[in-house]
N, C-alpha and C positions, 0 to 999 in steps of 0.2 A: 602580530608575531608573538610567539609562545617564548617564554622565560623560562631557564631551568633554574633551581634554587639548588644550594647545596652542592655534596657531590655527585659530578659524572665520569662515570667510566666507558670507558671505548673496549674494555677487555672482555674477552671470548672466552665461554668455558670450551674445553675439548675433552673427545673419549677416546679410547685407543682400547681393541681385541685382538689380544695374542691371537693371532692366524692359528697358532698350532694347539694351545690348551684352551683356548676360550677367555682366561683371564682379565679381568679388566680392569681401567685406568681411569682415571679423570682427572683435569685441571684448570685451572684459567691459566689461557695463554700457556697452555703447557704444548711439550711437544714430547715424542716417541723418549727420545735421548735424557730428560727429564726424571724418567724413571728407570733410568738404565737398562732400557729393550735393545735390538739392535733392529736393524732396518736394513735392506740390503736394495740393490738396483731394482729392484722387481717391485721395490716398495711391499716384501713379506716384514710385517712389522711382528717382532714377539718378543717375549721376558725370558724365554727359557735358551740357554746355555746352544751357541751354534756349536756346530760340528769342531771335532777336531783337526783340524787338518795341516798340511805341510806347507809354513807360511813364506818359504822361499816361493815355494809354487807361485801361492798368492799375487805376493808381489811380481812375479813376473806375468801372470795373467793380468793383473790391474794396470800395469804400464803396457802389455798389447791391446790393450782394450779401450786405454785415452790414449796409446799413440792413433790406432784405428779412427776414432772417435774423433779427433781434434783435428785429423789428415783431413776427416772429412767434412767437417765444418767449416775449414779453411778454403776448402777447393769451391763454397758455396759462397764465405762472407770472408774474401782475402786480408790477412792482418800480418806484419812482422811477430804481434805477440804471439799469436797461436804459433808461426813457425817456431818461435824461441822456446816456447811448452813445447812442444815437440823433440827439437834439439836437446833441450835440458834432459827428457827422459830416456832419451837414446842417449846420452852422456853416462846417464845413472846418477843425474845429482838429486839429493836428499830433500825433492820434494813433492812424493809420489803419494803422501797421505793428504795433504794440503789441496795440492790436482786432483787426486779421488775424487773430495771433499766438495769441491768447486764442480765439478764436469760431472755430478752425479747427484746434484742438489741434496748433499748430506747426508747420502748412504753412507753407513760405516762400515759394511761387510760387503764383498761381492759375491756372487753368487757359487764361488767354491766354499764360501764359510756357511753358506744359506741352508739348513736342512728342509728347505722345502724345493728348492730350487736343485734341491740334489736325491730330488725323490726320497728324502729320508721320513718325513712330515708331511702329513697333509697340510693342504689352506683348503677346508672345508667350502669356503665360497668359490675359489677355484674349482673345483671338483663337484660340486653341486653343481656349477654351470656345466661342466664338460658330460656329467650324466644327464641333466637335463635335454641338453641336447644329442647326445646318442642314443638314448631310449625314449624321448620324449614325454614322459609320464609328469604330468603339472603337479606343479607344484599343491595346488588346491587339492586336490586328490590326497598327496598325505597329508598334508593339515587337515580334511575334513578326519580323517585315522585319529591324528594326535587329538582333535576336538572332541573327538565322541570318549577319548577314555579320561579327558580333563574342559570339558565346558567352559573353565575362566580362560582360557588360553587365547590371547591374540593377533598371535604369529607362530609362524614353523619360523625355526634355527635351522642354519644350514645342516649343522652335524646333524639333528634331526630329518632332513633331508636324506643326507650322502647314507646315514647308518642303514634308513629302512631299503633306500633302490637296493643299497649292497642284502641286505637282508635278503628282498625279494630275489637275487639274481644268485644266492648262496655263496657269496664271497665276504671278505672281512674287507676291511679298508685296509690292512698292512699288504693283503693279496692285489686289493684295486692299484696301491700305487708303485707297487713291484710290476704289473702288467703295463701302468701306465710309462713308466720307465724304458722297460723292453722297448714298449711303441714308438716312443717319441725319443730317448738318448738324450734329449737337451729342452731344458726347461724353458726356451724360448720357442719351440716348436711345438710345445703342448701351449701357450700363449698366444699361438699362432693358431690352433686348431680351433680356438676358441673366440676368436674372432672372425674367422672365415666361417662365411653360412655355407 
């Protein structure tokens, strides 16, 4: 049997890339929240400032969303607590961020506060996959592009992806995700396009 001497750590470094600027993070045992990004249900993780928007709404989207939510988790694993979460948020008692929190594994924003989730920003990797799959052009293809004008390069970036399809197709990306918007109206149904083959 092997001996450790000294100190041992069990800690994990982690990285975190703003969906929308690219920006990036690192830490042991760090998480999104850490360096004050936000995170929303979609798990869009970024640094840059969500949307503004009207937080009466909010909250009343967040409470149909864990009444929906917890209705139906009940009707699958029956508890008096879930009815009592339930009851408590059709009361309106004060504790709709706490629920968030809990029934969303520590999204802080939902997806009204998300600018990506409201077609405002891209998430580059989302959108590489949804052109990838609408025009089919591999990936390899423009990497072998970006390799011929930089040789050291190891990999294609998504943005480097998304910029050249849109290039080749004569769109910008604020046009790709205004069209994407029209299409789909809800950023659960462009999640959903992308999962369906």
């Amino acid at each position: 049997m092997k001996k450790r001497h000294g100190f041992v750590s069990n800690s994990s470094s982690s990285s975190f890339t703003c969906c929308i600027c690219g920006a990036r993070e690192s830490g042991w045992d760090a998480s999104w929240s850490d360096f004050g990004w936000n995170c929303c249900e979609h798990d869009h993780q970024f640094c840059c400032d969500a949307l503004k928007v009207d937080y009466d709404k909010v909250k009343e989207f967040k409470k149909e969303y864990l009444i929906k939510d917890i209705t139906e988790y009940a009707k699958k694993y029956p508890s008096e607590e879930y009815d009592k979460q339930v009851t408590q948020l059709k009361e309106g008692e004060d504790f709709l961020e706490e629920c968030w929190d809990e029934w969303t594994e520590g999204a802080n924003i939902c997806e009204l506060e998300c600018p990506v989730c409201q077609f405002e920003a891209p998430d580059y990797g989302e959108i590489a996959k949804y052109l990838l799959k609408e025009y089919s052009i591999p990936r390899d293809e423009i990497f072998a592009e970006v390799k011929a004008k930089n040789k050291r390069r190891k990999k294609l970036y998504d943005l480097e992806y998304v910029d050249t399809i849109c290039e080749r197709k004569g769109i910008t990306v604020d046009i790709l995700i205004k069209q994407l918007k029209e299409e789909f109206t809800e950023y659960n149904l462009f999640l959903d396009s992308l999962r369906s083959k």
